[in-house]
N, C-alpha and C positions, 0 to 999 in steps of 0.2 A: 488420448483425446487430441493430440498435436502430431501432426507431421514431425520425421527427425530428417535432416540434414548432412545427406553423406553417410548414414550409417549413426549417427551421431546425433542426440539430444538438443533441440535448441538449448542457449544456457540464458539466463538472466542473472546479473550478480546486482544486491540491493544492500544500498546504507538506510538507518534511517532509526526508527523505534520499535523495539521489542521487548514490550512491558510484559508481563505476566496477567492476562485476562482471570479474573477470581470473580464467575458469574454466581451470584446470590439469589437467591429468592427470598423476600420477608413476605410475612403474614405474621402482626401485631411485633411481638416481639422475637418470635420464633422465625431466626437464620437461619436459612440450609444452604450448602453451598453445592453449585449443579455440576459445577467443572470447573479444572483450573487448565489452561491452554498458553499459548505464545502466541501473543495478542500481538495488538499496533497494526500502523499503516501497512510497514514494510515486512513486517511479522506474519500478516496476514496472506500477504500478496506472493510472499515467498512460498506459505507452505500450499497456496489454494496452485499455484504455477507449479509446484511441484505434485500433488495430486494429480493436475493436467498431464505429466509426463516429460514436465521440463528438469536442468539440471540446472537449478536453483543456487547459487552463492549466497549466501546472508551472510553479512561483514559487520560484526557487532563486537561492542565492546566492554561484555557485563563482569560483573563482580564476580567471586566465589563464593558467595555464601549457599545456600542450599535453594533458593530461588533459581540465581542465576544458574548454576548447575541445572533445575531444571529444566528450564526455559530452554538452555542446548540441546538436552536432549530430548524436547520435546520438536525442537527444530525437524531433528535427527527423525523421529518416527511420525515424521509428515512426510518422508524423503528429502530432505533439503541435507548442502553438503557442506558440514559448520567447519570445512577448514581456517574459515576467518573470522572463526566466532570463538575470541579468549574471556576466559575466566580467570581475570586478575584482582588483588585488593583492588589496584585505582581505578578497575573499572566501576559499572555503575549499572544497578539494576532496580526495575519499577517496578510496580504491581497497583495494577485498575483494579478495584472492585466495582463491578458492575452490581447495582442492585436493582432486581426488580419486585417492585412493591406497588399495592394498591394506595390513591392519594383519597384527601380527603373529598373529595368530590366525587367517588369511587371507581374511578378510572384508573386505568395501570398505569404506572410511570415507572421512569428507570430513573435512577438515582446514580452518580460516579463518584468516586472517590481514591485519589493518588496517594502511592507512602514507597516510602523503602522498605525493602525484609530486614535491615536494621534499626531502624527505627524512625528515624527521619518521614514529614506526614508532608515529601514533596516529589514531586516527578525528579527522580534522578535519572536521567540517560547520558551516559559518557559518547561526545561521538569523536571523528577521525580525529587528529591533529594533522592540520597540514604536512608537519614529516610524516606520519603515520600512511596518513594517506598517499601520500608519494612512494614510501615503501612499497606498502597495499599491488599497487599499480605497475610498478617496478616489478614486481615477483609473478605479474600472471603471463603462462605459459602462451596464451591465445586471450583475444579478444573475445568477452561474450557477446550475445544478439542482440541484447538489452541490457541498461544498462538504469536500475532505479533509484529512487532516493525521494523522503517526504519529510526532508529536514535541510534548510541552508545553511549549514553549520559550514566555518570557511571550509575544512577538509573536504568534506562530501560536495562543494561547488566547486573544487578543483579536479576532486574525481570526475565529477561529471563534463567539464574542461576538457581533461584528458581522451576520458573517449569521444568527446565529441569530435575532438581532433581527428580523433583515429577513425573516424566514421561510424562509429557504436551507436545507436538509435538509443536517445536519453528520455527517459520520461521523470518526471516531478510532479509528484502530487502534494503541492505546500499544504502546512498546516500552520503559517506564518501570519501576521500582517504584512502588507504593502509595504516593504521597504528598501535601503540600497544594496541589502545581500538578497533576499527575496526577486529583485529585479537581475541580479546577476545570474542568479539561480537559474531564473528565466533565460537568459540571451542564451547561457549555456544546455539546453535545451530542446528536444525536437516536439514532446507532447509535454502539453502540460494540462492535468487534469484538478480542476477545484471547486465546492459550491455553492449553488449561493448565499447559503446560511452565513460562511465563514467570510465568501468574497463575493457579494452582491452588486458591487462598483467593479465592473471590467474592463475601466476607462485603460485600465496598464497594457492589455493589450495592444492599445493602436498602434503602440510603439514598435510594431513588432509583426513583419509581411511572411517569415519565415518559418512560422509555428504553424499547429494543430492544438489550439483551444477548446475544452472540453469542459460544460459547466454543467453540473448538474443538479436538478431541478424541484428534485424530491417528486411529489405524488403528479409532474406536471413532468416528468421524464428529465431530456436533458436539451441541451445544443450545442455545436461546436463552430467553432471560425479554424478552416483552412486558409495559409497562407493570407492574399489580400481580398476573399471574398468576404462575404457578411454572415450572418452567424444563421445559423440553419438548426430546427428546432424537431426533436426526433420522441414523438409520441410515448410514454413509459406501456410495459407489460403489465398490465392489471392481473393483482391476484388477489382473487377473492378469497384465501386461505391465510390471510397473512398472521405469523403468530412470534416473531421476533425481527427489527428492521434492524437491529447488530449487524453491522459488517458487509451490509448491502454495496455500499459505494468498493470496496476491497472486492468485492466479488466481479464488477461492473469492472472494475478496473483491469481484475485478473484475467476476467473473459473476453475484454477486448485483444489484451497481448495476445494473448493464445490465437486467437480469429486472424488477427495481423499475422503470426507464423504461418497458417494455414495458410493464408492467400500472400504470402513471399513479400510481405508488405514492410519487410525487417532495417528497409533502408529508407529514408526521406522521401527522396525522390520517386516512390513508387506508392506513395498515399496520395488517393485524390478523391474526390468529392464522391462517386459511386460505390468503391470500395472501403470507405471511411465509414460511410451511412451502414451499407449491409453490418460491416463489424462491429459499430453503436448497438445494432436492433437487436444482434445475437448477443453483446452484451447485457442486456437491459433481460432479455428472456435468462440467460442465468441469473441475474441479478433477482429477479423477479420468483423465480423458483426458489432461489434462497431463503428467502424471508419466509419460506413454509416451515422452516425448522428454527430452534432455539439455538440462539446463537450464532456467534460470527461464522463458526464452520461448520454450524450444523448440518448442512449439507452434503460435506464429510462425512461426519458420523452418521447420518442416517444411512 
């Protein structure tokens, strides 16, 4: 689905969270559980870019217990390429249950709930340490095209430092508040995608002439601010079949990098206002086809 380069795979390598997705269905009391998958931000966006035909890095840092192990190897038969994906005691591995249940108003709802496969009932995710991360960075052979992250952990803002240095096109989709690493996150950054559920005040961008701002929108689509223009508002794909909204923004996300490799858009300098929009719209049309299926990668599986 992606153009390759030179004979060669675009690559994107991603830090970030790679929980273990445990999607549920309730009716009264009766659990069933639909699928267990490698969920998250960057869990998502890894393996939906690698289904596209990219050659995907995931850089994580899970445990060994029987979770984390599968989580890798579920990385693995999405095609993604878990050389920097350990399974040690001090790593650290999460597991979402998603549940989907009728409420009492008899509407469906999703219900979420965070724990460890040890016992612990909290989001455990271990990420880079700054040496770790310095290593990490230090050992790749070549720079990849992309370069992701949806965590300001200090590690993973120095990663993103690093290639930005090196010209690597950075994208960030925080799941943070507003604050002095979150802001850092940012300068080190070329796209930064978030919405407005999580961040409805976008006062943080004005600080800032050298991005591609992307917020999006829910049922009212999205918009983005290039550079020093003003914020441009781009219609959503209406689907009248919609039957889970899991993983919709991961899909939006994933479909845009991909659109950017198709049209050679892989360096700063060669995104602008025309080419931006077309790759939004084709976003939003996978994004929108998505949500026809359960779950975040049901569009995979079907």
């Amino acid at each position: 689905m992606n153009k390759e380069k030179q004979g060669k795979k675009l690559t994107c390598l991603g830090v970030g969270t790679f929980p273990l997705d445990n999607l549920q269905e309730k009716n009264g009391k009766d659990v069933k559980t639909i699928y267990q998958h490698v969920g998250g931000t960057c869990g998502n966006v890894m393996s939906i870019l690698a289904w596209m035909g990219w050659h995907t890095l995931p850089a994580a840092r899970l445990d060994d217990s029987e979770t984390g192990l599968l989580i890798k190897a579920d990385l693995e038969s999405y095609g993604c390429d878990t050389r920097f994906v350990s399974n040690t005691p001090d790593g650290g591995t999460t597991i979402l249950d998603i549940i989907h249940k009728t409420g009492r108003d008899g509407k469906p709802k999703t219900a979420y709930m965070a724990h460890s496969p040890r016992g612990g009932r909290f989001v455990n995710h271990r990420f880079w340490t700054l040496k770790q991360a310095q290593a990490l960075f230090d050992s790749l052979e070549e720079m990849p095209d992309v370069f992701f992250f949806d965590r300001c952990a200090p590690g993973n803002i120095l990663l993103a430092q690093l290639f930005h240095e090196r010209g690597v096109l950075v994208y960030y989709e925080p799941n943070e508040p507003v604050d002095r690493n979150f802001l850092r996150a940012v300068a080190a950054s070329d796209i930064v995608k978030f919405s407005n559920e999580k961040h409805p005040d976008v006062s943080f961008t004005e600080g800032f002439t050298d991005k591609l701002f992307i917020q999006t929108l829910n049922e009212k689509g999205l918009r983005f601010k290039l550079r020093a223009e003003g914020w441009i508002t781009i219609p959503p794909e209406h689907n009248p079949h919609v039957v889970d909204g899991e993983g919709a923004g991961d899909w939006t996300t994933s479909a845009f990098i991909n659109e950017m490799g198709h049209h050679h858009m892989l360096t700063f300098d060669r995104i602008h206002l025309p080419n931006t929009w077309h790759c939004l719209q084709e976003a939003q049309r996978v994004a929108s086809e998505s949500v026809s299926y359960i779950g975040a990668k049901g569009l995979i599986h079907h």
